[in-house]
N, C-alpha and C positions, 0 to 999 in steps of 0.2 A: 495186077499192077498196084491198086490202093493198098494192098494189103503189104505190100512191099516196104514202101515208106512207110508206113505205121509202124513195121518190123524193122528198121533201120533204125526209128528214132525213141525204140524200145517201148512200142505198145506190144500189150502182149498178141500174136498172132490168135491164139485159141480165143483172146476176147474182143472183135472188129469194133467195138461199142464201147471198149475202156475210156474212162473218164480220166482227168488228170488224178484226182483224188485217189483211184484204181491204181492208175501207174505209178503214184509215190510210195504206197501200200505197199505192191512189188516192189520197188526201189530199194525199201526198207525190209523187206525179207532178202532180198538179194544178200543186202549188204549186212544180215545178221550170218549169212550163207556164206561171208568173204567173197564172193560174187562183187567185187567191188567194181569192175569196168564196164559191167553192163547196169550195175546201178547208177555209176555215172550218167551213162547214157540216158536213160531214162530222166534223172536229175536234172542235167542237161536241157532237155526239152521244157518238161514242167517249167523250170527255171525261166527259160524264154517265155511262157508265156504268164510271167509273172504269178507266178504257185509258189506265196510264202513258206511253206512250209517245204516244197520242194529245194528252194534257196538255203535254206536252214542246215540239210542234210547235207546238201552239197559243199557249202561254206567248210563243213566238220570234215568232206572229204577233203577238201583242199587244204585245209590246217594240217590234218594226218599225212597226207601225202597217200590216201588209201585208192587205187582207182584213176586218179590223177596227179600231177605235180604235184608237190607239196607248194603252198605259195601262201603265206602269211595276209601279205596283201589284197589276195582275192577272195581268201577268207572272210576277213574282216567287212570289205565292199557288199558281200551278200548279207549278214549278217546284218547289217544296216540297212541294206534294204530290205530285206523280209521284216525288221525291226519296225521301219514306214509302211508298212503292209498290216503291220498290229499282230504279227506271230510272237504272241507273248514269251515264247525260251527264246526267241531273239531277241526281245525287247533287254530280259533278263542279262543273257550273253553281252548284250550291246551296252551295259551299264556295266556288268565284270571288269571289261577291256575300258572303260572309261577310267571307273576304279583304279585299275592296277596302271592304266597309263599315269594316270595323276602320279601313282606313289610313287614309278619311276621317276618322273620330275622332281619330284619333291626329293626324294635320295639323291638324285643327280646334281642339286642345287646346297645340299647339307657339307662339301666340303670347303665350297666356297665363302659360307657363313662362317668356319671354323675358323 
């Protein structure tokens, strides 16, 4: 039965000992494998136990729409947190979407100057 929930919430069965760092590894072959729902899965879990880097992968599935929903906004929400976690391509990512939010303001606000 331990073995069960571990295989439910995408540890590898063949490895009872898998680490998170393990499972995001997989995660990411999975999903170079288009294995995208059982990458999830695995994401998923890491994710909950706060695995920056797990959040990161997952954020990029929820933008894609690979695996799960597409949802912009729950993108974004992991991305920021893995970003407070110090997973520097979120930090990275989390200043892009700063970036280009500004410019959208700033275009947004140019017809009314006009």
């Amino acid at each position: 039965m331990n073995s069960l929930w571990k295989s439910f919430f995408g540890f590898a069965e063949d490895n009872p000992n898998e680490t998170y760092e393990e499972a995001v590894e997989r995660a990411k072959r999975l999903l170079a494998e288009h294995n995208y729902e059982d990458a999830c899965r695995v994401l998923k879990y890491a994710e909950r136990q706060n695995h920056a880097e797990a959040m990161y992968c997952l954020a990029q599935c929820y933008w894609d729409g690979t695996g799960v929903r597409e949802d912009a906004g729950r993108a974004i929400a992991l991305w920021r947190k893995s970003a407070k976690l110090g997973f520097e391509p979120a930090v990275r990512r989390s200043e892009e979407l700063r970036a280009a939010k500004a410019q959208c303001e700033k275009e947004a606000r140019k017809p009314e100057e006009e």
